[in-house]
N, C-alpha and C positions, 0 to 999 in steps of 0.2 A: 828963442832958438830960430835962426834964419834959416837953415838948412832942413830939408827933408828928414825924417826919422826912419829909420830901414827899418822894414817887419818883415817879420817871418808868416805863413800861417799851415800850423800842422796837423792835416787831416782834413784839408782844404776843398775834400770834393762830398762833404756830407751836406747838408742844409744847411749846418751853421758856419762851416766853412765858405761854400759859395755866396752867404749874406756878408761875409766879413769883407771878400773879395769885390762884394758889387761895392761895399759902402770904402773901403778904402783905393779904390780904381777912383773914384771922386774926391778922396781927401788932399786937402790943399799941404798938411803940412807931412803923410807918411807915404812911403813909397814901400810897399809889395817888393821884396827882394827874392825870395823862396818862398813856393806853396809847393807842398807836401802829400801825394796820394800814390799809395801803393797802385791802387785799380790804374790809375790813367798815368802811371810814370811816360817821362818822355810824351808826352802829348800834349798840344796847347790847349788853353782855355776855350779860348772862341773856338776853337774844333768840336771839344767833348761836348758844351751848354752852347751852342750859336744862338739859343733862343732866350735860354736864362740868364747867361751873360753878356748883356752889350757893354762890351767893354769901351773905355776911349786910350785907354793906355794900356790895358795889360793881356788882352785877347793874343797877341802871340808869346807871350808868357807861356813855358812850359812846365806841366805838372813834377816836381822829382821825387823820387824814392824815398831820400833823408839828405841831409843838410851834413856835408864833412864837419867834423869836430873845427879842423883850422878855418873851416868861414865863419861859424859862428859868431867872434867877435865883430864880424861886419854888420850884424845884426844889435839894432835898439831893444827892439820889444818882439816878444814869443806870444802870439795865441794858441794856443791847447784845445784843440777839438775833438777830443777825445774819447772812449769807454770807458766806464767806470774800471779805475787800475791801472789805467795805462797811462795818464798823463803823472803820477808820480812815478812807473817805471821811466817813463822818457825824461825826469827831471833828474832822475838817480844818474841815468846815463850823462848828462852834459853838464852836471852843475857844477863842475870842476872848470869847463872849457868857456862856461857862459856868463859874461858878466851885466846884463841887459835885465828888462824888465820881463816880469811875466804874468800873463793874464789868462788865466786857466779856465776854461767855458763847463768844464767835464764836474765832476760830484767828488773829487777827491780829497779837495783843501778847504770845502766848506762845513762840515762837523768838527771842530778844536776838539774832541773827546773821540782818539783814536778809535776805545771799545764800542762806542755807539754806531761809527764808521764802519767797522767790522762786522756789526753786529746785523745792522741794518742793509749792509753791501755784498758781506760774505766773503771782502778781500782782505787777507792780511796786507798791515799798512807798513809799506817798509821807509816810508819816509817822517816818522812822528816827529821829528826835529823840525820841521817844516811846516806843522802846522799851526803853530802862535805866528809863527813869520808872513801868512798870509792873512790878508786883509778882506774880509767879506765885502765884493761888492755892490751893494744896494745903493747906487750913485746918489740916491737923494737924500739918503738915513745918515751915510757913512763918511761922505767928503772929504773930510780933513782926516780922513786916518787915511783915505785913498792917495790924496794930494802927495803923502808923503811915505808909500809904499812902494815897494820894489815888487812886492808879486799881491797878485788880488784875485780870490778865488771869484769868478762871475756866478750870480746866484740863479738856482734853476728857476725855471718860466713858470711853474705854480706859484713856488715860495714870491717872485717878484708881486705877481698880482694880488697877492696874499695880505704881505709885507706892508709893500707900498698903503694898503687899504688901512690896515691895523694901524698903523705908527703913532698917528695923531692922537687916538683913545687912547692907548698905553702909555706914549711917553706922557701923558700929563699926571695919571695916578690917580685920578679923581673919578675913578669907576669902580664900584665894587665888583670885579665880572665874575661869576657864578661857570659858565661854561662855554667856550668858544666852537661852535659846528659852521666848519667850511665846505660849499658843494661848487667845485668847481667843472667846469665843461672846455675843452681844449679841440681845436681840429688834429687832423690826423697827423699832419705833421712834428706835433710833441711827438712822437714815436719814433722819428730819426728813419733810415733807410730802411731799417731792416727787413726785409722776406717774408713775412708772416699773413697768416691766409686772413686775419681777423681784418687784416689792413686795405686787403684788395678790396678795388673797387665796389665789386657785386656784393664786398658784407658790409661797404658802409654807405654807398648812398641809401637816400629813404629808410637811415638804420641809427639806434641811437641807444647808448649803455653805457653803464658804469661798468669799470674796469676797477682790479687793486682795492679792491672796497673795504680792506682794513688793510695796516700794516705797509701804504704807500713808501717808497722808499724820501721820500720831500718829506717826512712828517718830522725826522728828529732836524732837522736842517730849520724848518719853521719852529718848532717848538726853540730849540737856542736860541735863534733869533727874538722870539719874544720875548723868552726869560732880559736878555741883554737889555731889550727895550722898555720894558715894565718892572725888572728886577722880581719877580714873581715866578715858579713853575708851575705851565697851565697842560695837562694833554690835552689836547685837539682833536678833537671829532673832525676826520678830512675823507669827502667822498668825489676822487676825478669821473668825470665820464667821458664818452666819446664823440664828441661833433661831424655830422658828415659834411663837413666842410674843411677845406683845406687849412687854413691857420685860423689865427684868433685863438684868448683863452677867456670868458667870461667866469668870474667867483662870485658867487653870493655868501657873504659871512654873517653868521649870525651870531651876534656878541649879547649871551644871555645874562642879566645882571641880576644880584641878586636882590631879595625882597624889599632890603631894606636901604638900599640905595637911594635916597631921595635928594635926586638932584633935582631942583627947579629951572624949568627953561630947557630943558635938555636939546631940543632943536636946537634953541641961539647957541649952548655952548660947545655942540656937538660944530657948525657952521666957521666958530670962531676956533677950535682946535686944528681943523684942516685947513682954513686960510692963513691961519698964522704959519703952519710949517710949510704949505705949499703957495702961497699968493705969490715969492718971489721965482717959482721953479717953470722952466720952457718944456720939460718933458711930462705934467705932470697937472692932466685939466680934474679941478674942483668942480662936480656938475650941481653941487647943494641936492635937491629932492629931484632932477631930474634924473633919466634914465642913461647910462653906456649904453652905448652898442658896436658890437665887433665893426660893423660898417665904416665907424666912424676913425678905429684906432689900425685896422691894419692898413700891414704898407708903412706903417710910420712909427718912429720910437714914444710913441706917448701914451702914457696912463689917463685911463679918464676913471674919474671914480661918484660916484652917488650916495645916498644914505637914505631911509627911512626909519622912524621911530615907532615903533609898533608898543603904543600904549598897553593894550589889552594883554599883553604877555608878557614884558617890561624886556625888549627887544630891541636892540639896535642891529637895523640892516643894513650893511654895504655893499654895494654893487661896482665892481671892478672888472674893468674890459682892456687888452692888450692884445698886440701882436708875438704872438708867444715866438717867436724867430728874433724877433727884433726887439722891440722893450723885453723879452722875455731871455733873450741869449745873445745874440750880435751886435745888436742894434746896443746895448747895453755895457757889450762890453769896451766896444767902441767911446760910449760914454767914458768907461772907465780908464781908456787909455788916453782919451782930453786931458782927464782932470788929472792924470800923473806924469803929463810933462807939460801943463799948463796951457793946452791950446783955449780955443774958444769951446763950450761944453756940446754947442751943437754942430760943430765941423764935423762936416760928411754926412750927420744926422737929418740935415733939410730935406723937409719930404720931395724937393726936385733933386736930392743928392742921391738920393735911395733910389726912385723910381722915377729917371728922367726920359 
């Protein structure tokens, strides 16, 4: 495809909006056509963020309202930035007028089991036709179903760092695992815009807690996920907390096996599981027994991941660090939209693409 691919992006002035914006103002082969925000309709970009956005192309780009039904077709591909319920209301609205791709950032099209969706969200779902037709995506799990996808639900910023960590033990089956306890820790940023006293400044510097500490709404989103991936139902022990720091998510997973698992080597073959599905991936560092650290992954779409064996408790630990904005939601989904029109996987994703 020689030509630019037109994008939309809707709900453009949230976090994960404005990361979509930075990293496609850089992308070689899509061009920004409509970006979408009630709060700043009629207003340019480089006006509203002059500090968050250095734009090279699209700073007098103006924020709009909604997108007329008749442009739509002018339109390749649709980002979804959205609250939970509203990017399948906005899908009900145009999917008669829109014939392009779609890549949904929001919690809508990632549960296939409406009532678990409902259950867990509190929305009735008024689009269930729609949910086998998206494609979950975890760009490094799921490729070839993305490749040839028309919509792809982008997966939330826990379940990625989560996910990504898991994949290698489960898809091989050669674990007996007894009980999965994930304690992940996220900056304030996973929180999105919103108003909330818990969020300001003075309650989180030099401050640090778990939130959601049962019944997260990520839990039925991972648990699918791993059923898919190990063909087994596991529930998950998942406890988020809150970082006073602005992005990064760090997960420590503890994958308890049980008694009579006697696998020999378990390092080597723990070592050889995650090189073999990661040795060939650019978003995606194998740290073997060394440590993550958020330092090292924000600002940039890459997974670093770790492990330890803890004998004495027959315990496998991994350790998973990302940029919960970016490998966690933009930066990812970006991914996602490479690999469904065939670009190169990391255009726009270059850490001088992101943050030049």
């Amino acid at each position: 495809m020689s030509e630019k691919i037109k994008v939309a992006v809707i709900g453009a002035s949230g976090y994960t909006g404005i990361e979509l914006i930075k990293i496609l103002d850089n992308h070689e082969k899509a061009e920004i056509k409509y970006m979408t925000s009630r709060t700043y309709s009629g207003k340019k970009a480089g006006d509203v963020f002059p500090l968050t956005l250095s734009l090279k192309n699209n700073s007098e780009r103006s924020f709009i309202d909604e997108i007329k039904k008749e442009n739509l077709n002018s339109i390749d591909a649709i980002f979804l930035c959205l609250p939970p319920g509203k990017s399948m209301e906005y899908i009900a609205e145009i999917k008669d007028a829109f014939n392009g791709k779609i890549i949904d950032l929001g919690a809508d099209f990632r549960i296939k089991n409406e009532k678990e969706y409902e259950k867990w969200y509190g929305n009735h779902h008024i689009l269930k036709d729609y949910l086998p037709k998206f494609v979950y995506g975890l760009s490094e799990i799921n490729r070839e179903a993305i490749k040839k996808a028309d919509y792809v639900a982008n997966p939330g910023c826990y379940p990625t760092s989560v996910l990504l960590a898991l994949a290698p033990i489960l898809k091989t089956g050669n674990f007996k695992i007894d009980s999965i306890n994930i304690d992940s820790k996220s900056g304030v940023s996973g929180a999105g815009k919103k108003l909330k006293e818990d969020y300001l400044f003075l309650n989180i510097i030099n401050n640090f807690y778990a939130y959601s500490a049962v019944n997260h709404r990520h839990i039925p989103e991972m648990e699918q996920e791993i059923k898919n991936m190990s063909g087994f139902q596991i529930n998950i022990c998942f406890t988020p907390h809150l970082l006073p720091v602005d992005r990064g998510i760090f997960s420590t997973i503890y994958i308890n096996l049980k008694k009579n698992s006697n696998i020999v080597n378990i390092e080597n073959n723990i070592f050889e599981y995650f090189n073999d599905l990661y040795k060939a991936e650019i978003f995606v560092q194998f740290l073997g027994e060394n440590m993550p650290e958020l330092k090292d992954v924000v600002g940039t779409n890459t997974a670093q991941i770790g492990f330890m064996f803890d004998k004495r408790t027959n315990t496998i630990k991994i350790f998973s660090a990302i940029d919960n904005i970016l490998k966690g939601a933009s930066g990812q989904a970006v991914q996602n939209m490479n690999i469904m029109f065939g670009f190169k996987e990391d255009e726009g994703l270059r850490l001088n693409s992101i943050y030049n």
